[in-house]
N, C-alpha and C positions, 0 to 999 in steps of 0.2 A: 504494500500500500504506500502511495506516496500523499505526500500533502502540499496542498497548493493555498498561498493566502492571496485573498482578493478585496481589493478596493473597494468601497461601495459605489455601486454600479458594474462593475465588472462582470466579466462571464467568461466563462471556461468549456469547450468542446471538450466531452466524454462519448468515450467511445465504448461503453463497458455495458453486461445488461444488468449491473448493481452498482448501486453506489451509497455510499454511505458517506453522510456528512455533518460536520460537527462544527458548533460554533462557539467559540471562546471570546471573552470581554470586560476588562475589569472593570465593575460597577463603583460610581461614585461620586463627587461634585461636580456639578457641569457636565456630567458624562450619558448623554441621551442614553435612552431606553431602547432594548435591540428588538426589532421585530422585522423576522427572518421569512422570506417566503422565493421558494422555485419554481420559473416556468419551464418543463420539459418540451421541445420544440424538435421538430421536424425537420430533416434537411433541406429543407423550404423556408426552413427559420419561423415557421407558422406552430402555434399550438391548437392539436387536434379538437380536445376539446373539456371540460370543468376537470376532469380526471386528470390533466396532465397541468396545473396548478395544485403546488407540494407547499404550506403553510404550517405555522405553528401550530403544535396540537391536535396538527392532523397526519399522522405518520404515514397511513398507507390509506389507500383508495377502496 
């Protein structure tokens, strides 16, 4: 497994049929609140369709 960190806004092509992803951030003054959410996209760069929108609290579809 490797790890990759990304800027907010950022995006990363995966080529894999799992993935697993984790988010770290140290809480505290001045230091916004993280809310994490992924669109899964199509070689068209299109999302198929609500299923492929990965948000917090919502681990699998």
């Amino acid at each position: 497994m490797t790890a990759t960190s990304l800027s907010k806004g950022a995006n990363v092509a995966v080529d894999s049929p799992a993935v697993r992803a984790e988010l770290v951030w140290s809480p505290g003054p001045g230091v916004p609140e993280v809310d994490a959410s992924a669109l899964l996209l199509t070689s068209a760069g299109r999302v198929r369709d609500d299923g492929d929108f990965v948000f917090y609290n919502q681990p699998r579809q």
